[in-house]
C-alpha positions, 0 to 999 in steps of 0.5 A: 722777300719770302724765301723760296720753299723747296719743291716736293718731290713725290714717292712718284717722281723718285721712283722716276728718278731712280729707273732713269738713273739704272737704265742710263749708262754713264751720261747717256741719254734714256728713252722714254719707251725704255723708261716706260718699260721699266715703270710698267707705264704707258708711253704718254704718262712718262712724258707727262711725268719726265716734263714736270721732272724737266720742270723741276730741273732734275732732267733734261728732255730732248723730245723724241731722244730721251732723257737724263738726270741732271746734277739735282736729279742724280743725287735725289737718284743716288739717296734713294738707292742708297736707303734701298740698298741699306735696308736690304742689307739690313732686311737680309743680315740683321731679320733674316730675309733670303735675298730674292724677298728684300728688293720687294721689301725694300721698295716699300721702304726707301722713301719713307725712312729719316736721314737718322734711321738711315745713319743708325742702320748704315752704323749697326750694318758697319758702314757696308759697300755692298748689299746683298746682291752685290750693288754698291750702296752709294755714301752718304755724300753721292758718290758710288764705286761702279766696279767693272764687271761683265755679263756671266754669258759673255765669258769665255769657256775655261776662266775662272772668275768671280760673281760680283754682283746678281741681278734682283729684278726677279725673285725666282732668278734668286731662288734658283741661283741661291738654290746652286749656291751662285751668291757675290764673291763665289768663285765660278769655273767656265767648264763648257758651253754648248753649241747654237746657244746652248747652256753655259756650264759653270762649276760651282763649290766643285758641282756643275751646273747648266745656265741658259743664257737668260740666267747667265746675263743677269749674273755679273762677274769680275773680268780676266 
């Protein structure tokens, strides 16, 4: 009797695997209008996309509820953010890439690189925990260290905190927080927040600035 060959996964169906991974929290369920939003996708090619995924066994499908990766799906999920996280960090520290243009980089390359390129880069980078942005790299066996953090916007005016990690979805977000020095492990006094959600100002390398809320969700801190 013929062995059973393994199904081939398309770059498609890992780009699929990864967005439900990000959006879910925890074990939850994902929608797939969340789903579609994040693949910039209609609505009817998701669940095209999620029933071949629920056919291959690496999502559950619940019909009008959403969906989440099963086991098979979150490791296949789980190896291709570590390749993207490895390469930003080896786009950033070893060819010199700012940090708002190795994401877009990155995605072009993490389907496409061997286990060995992989295992070469992770040891020239000396087996890293975190890319640039702050987000875990996950290891080599699937396990990823998801540290407690909360949203910059939610503190409260007057603590001391610590950026952890920054949100890589939006180059110009990047830009403008390099430009003022907001990066991972930078410390943060909350100086004032204006009233009718105005600006949060936060002292940075002893210089305040202004945050509107839109920049302030997507940094992540250390919480009191």
């Amino acid at each position: 009797m013929a062995a059973k060959t393994a199904p081939v996964i398309s770059r498609a169906m890992e780009d699929y695997l990864k967005a439900i991974y990000e959006l879910a929290a925890g074990d939850s369920l994902v929608t797939t209008s969340r789903v579609a939003a994040a693949m910039s996708c209609r609505p009817a090619s998701v669940t095209n996309m999620v029933q071949r995924l629920s056919d291959l066994k690496l999502v559950e499908y619940q019909r009008y509820k959403g969906v989440r990766l099963t086991p098979a799906g979150t490791r296949i999920a789980l190896e291709i953010i570590r390749h993207h996280r490895l390469l930003e960090l080896y786009l950033s520290e070893v060819l010199g890439y700012t940090w708002d243009k190795v994401h877009e980089e990155a995605d072009l390359l993490e389907h496409v690189i061997s286990e060995e390129f992989e295992e070469k880069i992770d040891q020239a980078l000396g087996y890293p925990r975190k890319d640039p942005h702050g987000d875990p790299i996950p290891t080599k066996k699937g396990e990823i260290d998801l540290e407690r953090v909360g949203r910059l916007w939610d503190m409260v005016a007057g603590q001391e905190t610590r950026v952890r990690r920054v949100s890589d979805k939006d180059p110009n977000v990047l830009r403008h927080l390099g430009s003022i020095g907001i990066f991972p492990d930078v410390k943060l006094d909350l100086v004032r927040r204006d009233p009718f959600n105005g600006p949060l100002y936060v002292r940075v390398n002893g210089v305040e600035h202004g945050l509107s809320e839109e920049l302030a969700r997507q940094i992540f801190v250390s919480l009191p």
